[in-house]
C-alpha positions as a Markdown table, in Angstrom:
| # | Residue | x | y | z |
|---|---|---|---|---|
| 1 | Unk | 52.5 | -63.3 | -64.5 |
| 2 | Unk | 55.7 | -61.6 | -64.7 |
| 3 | Unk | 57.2 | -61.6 | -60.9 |
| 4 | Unk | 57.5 | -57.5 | -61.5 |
| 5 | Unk | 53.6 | -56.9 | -62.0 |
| 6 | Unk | 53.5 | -59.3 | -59.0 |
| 7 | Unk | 55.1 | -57.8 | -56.6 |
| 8 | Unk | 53.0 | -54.0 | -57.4 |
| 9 | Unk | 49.6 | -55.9 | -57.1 |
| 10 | Unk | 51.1 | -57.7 | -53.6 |
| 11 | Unk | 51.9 | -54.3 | -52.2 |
| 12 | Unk | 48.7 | -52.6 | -53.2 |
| 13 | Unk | 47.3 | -54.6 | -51.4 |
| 14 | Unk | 48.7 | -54.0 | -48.3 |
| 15 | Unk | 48.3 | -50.4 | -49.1 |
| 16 | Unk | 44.4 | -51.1 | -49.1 |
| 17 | Unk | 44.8 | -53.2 | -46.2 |
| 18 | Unk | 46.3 | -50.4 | -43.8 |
| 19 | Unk | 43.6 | -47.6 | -45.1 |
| 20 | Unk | 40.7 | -49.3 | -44.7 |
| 21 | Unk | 39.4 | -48.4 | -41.0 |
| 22 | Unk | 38.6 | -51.6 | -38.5 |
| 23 | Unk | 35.1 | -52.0 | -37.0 |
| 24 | Unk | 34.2 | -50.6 | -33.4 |
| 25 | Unk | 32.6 | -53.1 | -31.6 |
| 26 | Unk | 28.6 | -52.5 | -30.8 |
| 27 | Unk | 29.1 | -51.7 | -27.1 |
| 28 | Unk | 31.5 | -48.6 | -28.2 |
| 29 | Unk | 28.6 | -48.1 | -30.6 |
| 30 | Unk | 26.0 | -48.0 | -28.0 |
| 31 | Unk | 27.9 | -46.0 | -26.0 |
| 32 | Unk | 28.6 | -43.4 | -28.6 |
| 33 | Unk | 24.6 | -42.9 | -29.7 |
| 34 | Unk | 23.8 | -42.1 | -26.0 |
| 35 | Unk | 26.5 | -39.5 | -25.7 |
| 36 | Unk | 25.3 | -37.9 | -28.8 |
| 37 | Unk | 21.3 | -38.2 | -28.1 |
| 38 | Unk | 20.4 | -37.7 | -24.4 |
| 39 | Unk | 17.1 | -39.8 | -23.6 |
| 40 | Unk | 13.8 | -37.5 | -22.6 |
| 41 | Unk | 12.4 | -37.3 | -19.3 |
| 42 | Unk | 8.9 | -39.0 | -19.4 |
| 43 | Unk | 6.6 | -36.2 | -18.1 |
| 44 | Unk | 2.5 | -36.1 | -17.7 |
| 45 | Unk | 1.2 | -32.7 | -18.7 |
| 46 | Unk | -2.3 | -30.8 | -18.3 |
| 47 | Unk | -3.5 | -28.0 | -20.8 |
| 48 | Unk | -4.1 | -24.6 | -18.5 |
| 49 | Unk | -7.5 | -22.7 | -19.0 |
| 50 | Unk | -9.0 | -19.5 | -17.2 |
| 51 | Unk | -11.6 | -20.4 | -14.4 |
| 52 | Unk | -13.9 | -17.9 | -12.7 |
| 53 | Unk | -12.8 | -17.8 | -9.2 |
| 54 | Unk | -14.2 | -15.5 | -6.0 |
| 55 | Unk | -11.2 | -12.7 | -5.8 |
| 56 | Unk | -10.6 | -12.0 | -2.2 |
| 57 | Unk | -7.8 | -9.9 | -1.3 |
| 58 | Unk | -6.1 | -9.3 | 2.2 |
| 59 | Unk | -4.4 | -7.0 | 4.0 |
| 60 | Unk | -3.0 | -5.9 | 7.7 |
| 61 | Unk | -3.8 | -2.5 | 8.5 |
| 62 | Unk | -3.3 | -0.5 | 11.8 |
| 63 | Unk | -7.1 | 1.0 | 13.0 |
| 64 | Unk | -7.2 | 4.8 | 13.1 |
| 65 | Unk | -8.8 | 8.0 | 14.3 |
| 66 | Unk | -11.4 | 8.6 | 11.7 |
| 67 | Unk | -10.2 | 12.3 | 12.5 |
| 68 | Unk | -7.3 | 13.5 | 14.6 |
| 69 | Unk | -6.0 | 16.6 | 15.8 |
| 70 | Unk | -3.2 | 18.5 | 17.8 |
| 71 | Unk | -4.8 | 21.6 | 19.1 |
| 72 | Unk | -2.8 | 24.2 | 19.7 |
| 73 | Unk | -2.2 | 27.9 | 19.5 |
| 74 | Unk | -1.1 | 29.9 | 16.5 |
| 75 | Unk | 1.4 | 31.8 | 18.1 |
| 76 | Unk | 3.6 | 30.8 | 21.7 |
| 77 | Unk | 2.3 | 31.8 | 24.9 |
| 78 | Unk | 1.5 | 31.1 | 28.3 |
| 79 | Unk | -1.5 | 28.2 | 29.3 |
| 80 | Unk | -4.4 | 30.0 | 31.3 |
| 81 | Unk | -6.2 | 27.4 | 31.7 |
| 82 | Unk | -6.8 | 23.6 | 30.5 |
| 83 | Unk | -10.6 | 22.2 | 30.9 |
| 84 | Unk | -10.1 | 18.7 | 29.4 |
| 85 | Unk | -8.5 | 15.7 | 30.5 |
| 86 | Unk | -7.4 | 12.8 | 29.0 |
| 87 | Unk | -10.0 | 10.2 | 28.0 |
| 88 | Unk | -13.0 | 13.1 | 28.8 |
| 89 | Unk | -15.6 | 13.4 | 25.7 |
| 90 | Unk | -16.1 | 16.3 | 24.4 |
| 91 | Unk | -18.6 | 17.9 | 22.0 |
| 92 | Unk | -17.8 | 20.1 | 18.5 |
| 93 | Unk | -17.5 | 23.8 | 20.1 |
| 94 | Unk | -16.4 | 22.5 | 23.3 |
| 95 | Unk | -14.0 | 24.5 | 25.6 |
| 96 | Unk | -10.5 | 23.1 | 25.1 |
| 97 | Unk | -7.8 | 25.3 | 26.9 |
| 98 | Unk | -7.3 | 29.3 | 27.7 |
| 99 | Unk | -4.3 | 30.6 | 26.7 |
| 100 | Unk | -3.1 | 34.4 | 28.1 |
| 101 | Unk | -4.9 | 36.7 | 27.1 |
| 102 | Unk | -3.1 | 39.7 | 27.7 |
| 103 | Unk | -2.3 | 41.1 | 24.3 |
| 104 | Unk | -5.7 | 40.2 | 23.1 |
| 105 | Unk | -7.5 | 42.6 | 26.1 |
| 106 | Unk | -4.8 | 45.6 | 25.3 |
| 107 | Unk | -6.0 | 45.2 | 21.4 |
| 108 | Unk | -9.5 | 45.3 | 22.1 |
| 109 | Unk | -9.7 | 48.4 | 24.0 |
| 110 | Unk | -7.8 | 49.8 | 21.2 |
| 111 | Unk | -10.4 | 48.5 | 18.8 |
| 112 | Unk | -13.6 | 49.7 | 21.1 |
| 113 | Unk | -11.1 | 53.4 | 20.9 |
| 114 | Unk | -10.7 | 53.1 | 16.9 |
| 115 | Unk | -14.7 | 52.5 | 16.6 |
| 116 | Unk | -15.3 | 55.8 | 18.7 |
| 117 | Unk | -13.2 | 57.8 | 17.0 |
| 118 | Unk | -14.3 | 56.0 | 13.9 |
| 119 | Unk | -18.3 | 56.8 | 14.8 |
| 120 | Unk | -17.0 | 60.9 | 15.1 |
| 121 | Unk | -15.2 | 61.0 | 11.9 |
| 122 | Unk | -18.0 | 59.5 | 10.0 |
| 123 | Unk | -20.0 | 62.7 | 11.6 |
| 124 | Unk | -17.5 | 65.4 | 10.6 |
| 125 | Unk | -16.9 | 63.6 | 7.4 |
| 126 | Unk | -20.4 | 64.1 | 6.6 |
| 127 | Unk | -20.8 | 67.8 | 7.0 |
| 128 | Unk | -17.5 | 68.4 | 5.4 |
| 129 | Unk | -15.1 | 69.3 | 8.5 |
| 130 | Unk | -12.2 | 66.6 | 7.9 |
| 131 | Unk | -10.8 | 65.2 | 4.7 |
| 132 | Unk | -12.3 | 62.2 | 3.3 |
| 133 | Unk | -8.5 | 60.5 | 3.1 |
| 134 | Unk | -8.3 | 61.1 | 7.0 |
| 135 | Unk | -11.6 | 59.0 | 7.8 |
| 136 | Unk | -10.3 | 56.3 | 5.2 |
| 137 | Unk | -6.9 | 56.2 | 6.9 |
| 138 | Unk | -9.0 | 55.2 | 10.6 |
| 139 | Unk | -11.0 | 53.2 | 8.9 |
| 140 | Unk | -8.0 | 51.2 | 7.7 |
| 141 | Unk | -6.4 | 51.0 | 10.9 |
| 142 | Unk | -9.8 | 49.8 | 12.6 |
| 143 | Unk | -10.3 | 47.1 | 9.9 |
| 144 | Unk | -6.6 | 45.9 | 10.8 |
| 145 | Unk | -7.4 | 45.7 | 14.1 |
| 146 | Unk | -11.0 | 44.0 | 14.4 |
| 147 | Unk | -9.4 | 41.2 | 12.2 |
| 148 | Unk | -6.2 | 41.1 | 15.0 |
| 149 | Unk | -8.8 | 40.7 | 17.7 |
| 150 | Unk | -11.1 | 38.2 | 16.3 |
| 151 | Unk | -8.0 | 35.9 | 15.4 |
| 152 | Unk | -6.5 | 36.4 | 18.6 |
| 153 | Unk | -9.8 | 35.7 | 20.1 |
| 154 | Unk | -10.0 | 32.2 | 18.3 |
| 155 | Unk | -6.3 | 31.4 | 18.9 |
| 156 | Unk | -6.5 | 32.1 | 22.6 |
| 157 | Unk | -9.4 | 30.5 | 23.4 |
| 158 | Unk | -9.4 | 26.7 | 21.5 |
| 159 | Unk | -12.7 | 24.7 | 21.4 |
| 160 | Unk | -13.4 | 21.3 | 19.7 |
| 161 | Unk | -13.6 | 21.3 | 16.0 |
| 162 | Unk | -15.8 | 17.9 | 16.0 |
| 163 | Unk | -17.1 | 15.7 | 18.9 |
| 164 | Unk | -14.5 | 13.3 | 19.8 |
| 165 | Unk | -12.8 | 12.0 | 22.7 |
| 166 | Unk | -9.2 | 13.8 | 24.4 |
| 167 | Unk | -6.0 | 11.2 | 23.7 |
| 168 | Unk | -3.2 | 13.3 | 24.9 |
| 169 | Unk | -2.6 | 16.8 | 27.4 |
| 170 | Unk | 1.2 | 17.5 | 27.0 |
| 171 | Unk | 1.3 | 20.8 | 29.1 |
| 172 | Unk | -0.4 | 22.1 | 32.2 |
| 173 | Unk | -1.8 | 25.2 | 33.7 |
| 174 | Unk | 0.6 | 28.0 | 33.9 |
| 175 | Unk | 3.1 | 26.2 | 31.5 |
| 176 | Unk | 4.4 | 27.9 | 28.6 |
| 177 | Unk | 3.6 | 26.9 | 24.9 |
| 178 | Unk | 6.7 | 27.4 | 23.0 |
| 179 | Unk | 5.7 | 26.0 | 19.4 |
| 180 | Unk | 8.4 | 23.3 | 19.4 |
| 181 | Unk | 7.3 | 19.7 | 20.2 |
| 182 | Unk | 7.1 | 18.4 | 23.7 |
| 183 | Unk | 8.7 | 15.3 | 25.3 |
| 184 | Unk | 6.0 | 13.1 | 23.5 |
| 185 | Unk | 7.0 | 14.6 | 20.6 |
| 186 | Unk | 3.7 | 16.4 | 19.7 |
| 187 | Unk | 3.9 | 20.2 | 18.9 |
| 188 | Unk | 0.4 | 20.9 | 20.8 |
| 189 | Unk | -1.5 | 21.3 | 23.9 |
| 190 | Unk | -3.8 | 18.2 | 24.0 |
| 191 | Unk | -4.6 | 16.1 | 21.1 |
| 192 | Unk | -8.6 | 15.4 | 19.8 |
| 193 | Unk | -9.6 | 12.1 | 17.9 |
| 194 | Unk | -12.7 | 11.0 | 16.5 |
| 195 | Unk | -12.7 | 6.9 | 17.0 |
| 196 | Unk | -16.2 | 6.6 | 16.3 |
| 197 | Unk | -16.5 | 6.5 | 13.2 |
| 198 | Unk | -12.4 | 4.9 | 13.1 |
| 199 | Unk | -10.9 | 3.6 | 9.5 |
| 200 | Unk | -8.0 | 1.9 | 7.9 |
| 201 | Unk | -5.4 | 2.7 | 5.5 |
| 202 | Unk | -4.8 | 0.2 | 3.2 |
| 203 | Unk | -2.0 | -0.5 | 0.1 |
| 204 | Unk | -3.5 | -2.3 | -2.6 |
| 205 | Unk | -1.4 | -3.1 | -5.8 |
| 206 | Unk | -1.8 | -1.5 | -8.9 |
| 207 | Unk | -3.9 | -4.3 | -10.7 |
| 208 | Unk | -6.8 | -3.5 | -8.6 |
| 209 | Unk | -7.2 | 0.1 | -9.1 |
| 210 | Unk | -10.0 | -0.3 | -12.1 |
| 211 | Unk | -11.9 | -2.6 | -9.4 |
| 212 | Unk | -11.7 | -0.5 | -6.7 |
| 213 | Unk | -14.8 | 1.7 | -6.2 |
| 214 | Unk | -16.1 | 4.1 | -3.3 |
| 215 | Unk | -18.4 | 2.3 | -1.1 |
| 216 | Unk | -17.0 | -0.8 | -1.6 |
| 217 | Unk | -17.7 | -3.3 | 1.7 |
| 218 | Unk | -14.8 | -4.7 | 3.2 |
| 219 | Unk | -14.8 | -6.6 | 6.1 |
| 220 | Unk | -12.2 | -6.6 | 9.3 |
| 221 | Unk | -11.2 | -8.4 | 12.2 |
| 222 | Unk | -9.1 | -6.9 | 15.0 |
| 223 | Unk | -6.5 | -9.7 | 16.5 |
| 224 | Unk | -8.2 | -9.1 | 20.1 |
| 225 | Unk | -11.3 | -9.7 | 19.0 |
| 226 | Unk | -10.7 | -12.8 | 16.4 |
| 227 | Unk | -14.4 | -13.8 | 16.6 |
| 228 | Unk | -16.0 | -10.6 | 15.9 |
| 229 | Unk | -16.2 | -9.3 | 12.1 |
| 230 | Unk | -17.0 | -5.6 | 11.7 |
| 231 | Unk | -17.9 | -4.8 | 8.3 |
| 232 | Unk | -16.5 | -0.9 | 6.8 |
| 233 | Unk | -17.1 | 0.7 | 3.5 |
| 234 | Unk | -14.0 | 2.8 | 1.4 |
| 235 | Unk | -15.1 | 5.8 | 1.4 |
| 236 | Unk | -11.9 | 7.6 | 0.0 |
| 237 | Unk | -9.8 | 6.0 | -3.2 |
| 238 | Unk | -6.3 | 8.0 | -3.6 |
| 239 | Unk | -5.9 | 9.0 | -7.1 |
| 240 | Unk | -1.8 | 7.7 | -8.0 |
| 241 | Unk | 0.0 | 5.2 | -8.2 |
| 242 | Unk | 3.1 | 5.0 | -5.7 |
| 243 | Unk | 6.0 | 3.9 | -8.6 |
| 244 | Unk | 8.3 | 2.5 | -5.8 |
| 245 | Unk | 5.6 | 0.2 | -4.6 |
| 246 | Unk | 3.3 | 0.2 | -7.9 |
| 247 | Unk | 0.6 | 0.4 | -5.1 |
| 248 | Unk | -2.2 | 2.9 | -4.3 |
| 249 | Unk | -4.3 | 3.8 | -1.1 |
| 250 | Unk | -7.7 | 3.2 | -0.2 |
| 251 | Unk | -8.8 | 4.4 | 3.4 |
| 252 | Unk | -12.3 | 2.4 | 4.6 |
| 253 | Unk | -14.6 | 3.8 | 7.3 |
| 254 | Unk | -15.8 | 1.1 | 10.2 |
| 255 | Unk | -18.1 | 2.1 | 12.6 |
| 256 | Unk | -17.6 | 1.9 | 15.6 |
| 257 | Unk | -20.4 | 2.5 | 17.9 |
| 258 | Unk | -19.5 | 0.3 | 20.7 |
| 259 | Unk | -16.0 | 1.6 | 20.5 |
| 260 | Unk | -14.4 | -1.4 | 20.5 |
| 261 | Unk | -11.7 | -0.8 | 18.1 |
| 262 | Unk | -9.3 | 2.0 | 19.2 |
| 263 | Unk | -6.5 | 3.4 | 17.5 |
| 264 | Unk | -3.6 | 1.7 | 17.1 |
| 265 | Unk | -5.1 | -2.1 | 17.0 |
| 266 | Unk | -4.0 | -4.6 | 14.8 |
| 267 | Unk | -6.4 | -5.8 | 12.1 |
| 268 | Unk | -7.2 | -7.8 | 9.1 |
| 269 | Unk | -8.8 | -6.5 | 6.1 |
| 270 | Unk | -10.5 | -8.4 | 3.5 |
| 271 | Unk | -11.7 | -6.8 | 0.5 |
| 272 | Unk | -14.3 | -9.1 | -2.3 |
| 273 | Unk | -13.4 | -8.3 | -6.0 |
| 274 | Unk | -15.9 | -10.7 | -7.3 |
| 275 | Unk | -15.7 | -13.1 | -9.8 |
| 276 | Unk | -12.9 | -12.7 | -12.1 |
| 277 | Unk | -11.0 | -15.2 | -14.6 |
| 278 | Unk | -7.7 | -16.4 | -13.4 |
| 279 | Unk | -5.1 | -19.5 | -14.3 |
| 280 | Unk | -5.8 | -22.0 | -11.4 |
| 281 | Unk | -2.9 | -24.9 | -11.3 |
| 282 | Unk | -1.8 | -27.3 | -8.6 |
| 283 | Unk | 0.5 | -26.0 | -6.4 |
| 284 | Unk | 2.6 | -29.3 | -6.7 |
| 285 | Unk | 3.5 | -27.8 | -10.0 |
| 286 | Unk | 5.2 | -24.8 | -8.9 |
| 287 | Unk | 8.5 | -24.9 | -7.9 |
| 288 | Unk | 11.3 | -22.9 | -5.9 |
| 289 | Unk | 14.1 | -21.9 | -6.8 |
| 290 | Unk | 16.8 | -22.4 | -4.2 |
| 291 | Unk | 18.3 | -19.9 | -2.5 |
| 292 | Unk | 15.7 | -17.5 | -3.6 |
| 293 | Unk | 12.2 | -16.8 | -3.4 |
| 294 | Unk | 10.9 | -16.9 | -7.2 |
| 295 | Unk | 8.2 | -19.0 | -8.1 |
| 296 | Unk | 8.2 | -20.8 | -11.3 |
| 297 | Unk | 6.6 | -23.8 | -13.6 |
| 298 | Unk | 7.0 | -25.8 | -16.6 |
| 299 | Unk | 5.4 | -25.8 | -19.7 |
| 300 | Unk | 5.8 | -28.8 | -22.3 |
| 301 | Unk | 6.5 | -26.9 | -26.1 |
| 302 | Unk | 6.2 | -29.8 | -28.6 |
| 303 | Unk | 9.3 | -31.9 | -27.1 |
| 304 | Unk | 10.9 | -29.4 | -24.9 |
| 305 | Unk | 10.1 | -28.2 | -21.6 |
| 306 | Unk | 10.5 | -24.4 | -21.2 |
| 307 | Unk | 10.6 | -22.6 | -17.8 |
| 308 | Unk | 8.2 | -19.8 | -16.9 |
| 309 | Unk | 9.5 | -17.8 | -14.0 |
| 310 | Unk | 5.6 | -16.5 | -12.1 |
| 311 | Unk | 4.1 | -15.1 | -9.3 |
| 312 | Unk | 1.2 | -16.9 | -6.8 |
| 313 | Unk | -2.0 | -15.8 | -5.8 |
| 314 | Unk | -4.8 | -17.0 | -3.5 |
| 315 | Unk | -4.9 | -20.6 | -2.5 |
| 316 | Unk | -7.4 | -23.2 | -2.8 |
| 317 | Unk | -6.7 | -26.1 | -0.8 |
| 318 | Unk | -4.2 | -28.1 | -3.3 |
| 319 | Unk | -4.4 | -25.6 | -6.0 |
| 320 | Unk | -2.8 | -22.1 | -6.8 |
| 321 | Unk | -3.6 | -19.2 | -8.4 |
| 322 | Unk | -0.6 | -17.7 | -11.1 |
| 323 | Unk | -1.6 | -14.1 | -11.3 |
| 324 | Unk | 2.0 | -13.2 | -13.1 |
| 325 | Unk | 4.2 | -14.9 | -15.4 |
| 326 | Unk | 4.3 | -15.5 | -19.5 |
| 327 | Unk | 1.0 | -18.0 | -19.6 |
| 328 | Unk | -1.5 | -18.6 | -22.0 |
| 329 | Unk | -4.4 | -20.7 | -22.1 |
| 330 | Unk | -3.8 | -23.9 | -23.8 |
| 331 | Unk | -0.1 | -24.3 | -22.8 |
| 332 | Unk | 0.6 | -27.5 | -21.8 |
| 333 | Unk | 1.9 | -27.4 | -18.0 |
| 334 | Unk | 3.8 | -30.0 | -16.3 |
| 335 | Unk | 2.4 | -31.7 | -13.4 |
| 336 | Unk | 4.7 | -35.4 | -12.9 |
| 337 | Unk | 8.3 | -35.1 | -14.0 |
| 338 | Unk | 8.9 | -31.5 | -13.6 |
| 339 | Unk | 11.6 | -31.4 | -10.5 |
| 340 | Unk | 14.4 | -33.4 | -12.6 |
| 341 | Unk | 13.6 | -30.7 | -15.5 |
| 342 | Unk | 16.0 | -28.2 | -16.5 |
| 343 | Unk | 15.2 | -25.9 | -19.4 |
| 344 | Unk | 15.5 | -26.5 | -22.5 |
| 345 | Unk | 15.8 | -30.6 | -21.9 |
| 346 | Unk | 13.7 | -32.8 | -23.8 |
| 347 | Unk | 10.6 | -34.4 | -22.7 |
| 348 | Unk | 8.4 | -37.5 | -23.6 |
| 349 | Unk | 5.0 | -36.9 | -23.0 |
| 350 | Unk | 2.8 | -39.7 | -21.5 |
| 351 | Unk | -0.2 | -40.3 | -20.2 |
């Protein structure tokens, strides 16, 4: 071989040599893979079904006059006389207070004048001595005037609308009635409530309004009576939906014959929906998330663990109910595993 075609192969290969890429050894290798393929997190999952549960909901309420209110005259005046006092019983049509009366005497002597000169009129009228439009003009002016008597005669004189008991007097005899509101703030004379029957107010959320129904039993316990349970009936459903709350109101009638509830108690108020369907999971499933005070789960799809953000409902000793949140029967939720999940991480699934 010619020394010239010699020294070409020699430094091809060299050329070859230097190109050609060395082996990385297995460790590097290993390495490598579990950078690129991050192992799953072994997880034990349960598929989620509807059950029928009892739906019981709850609320705190504040017990109230079945009816209230502040009796007082239409227009300012001096107080004659006041025949109540506080905590006296009083029955519908019951004397209340006398306010003066001076301006209703004055207008009723002018009325008893009106209807004489009224009764003579209608005699001339008839056998043609005065003009028709003169007896229509007194007529006019008595009509005025029997209505301005009988209204100051109800507006002087103040009697019970409804049997009740007397809860406040904010004035006394003598003391002038201005209109405005008093040192305890109430705009009235004395103040009437009913308390037997009494009822509660309550805010229920807007998923309960198709279940909601008039005469509806509810039960309630006051806090200073924790042993007794009175049972009430909602007698009054209000017809919208507040859109700041997404509640609505439903008032419920107890009654209250031994009058042990009174007006501004404290209570409990449990209302029975019935049997209805509802996702029931174990509460060990639901997480927190930190800082905050959302609620939320995971659910295995195929390989990958996806996080559902929800909302909790009645407990049952280890279990939950989810009434909110993007769940589906069949879904496979995470029971063992799911606090070092993150979403979106891959999961093995085992048994």
């Amino acid at each position: 071989m010619k020394p010239k075609v010699l020294s070409l192969i020699l430094a091809g290969g060299i050329f070859l040599t230097a190109c050609t890429p060395k082996e990385k050894p297995a460790s590097v290798k290993a390495e490598a893979a579990a950078a690129e393929t991050k192992a799953a997190i072994p997880v034990r999952v349960m598929p989620v079904a509807k059950i029928k549960i009892s739906r019981t909901v709850d609320y705190t309420a504040t017990i109230q006059a079945f009816e209230e209110v502040n009796m007082a005259p239409s227009t300012p005046g001096r107080v004659d006389k006041i025949y109540v006092e506080v905590g006296d019983r009083v029955q519908k049509g019951q004397k209340l207070f006398l306010m003066d009366r001076s301006q209703y005497y004055a207008s009723k002597i002018q009325l008893a004048n009106l209807e004489k000169d009224l009764a003579r009129m209608d005699t001339l009228r008839k056998v043609g001595s005065i003009k028709e439009q003169t007896y229509d003009q007194t007529k006019a002016q008595y009509d005025v005037t029997k209505t301005n008597v009988d209204f100051m005669e109800q507006n002087t004189l103040l009697e019970a609308p409804f049997s009740g008991i007397i809860t406040g007097r904010y004035l006394e005899e003598g003391e002038l009635y201005s209109g405005a509101p008093s040192a305890s703030g109430k705009a009235a004379v004395v103040t009437l409530m009913q308390i037997n029957p009494v009822k509660v107010t309550v805010s229920i959320s807007e998923q309960y309004y198709p279940l909601i129904k008039n005469g509806m039993v509810a039960r309630i316990v006051a806090d200073v009576y924790p042993d007794k349970e009175l049972t009430g009936r909602i007698f009054r459903v209000h017809p919208t939906i507040d859109p700041m709350s997404r509640t609505f109101r439903a008032e419920i009638q107890i009654p209250n014959g031994n009058e042990l509830l009174r007006p501004g108690m404290f209570a409990r108020v449990y209302i029975d929906m019935g049997e209805v369907e509802a996702f029931v999971v174990p509460s060990s499933s639901v997480l927190v998330q930190e800082g905050t005070n959302d609620r939320f789960i995971f659910v295995a799809e195929g390989n990958t663990a996806s996080r559902r953000i929800v909302k909790l409902g009645k407990r049952f000793d280890d279990k939950v109910e989810i009434t909110e949140g993007d769940l589906k029967e069949g879904d496979n939720l995470v029971i063992d595993g799911q606090a070092r999940l993150m979403n979106g991480e891959s999961v093995e699934i085992t048994k």
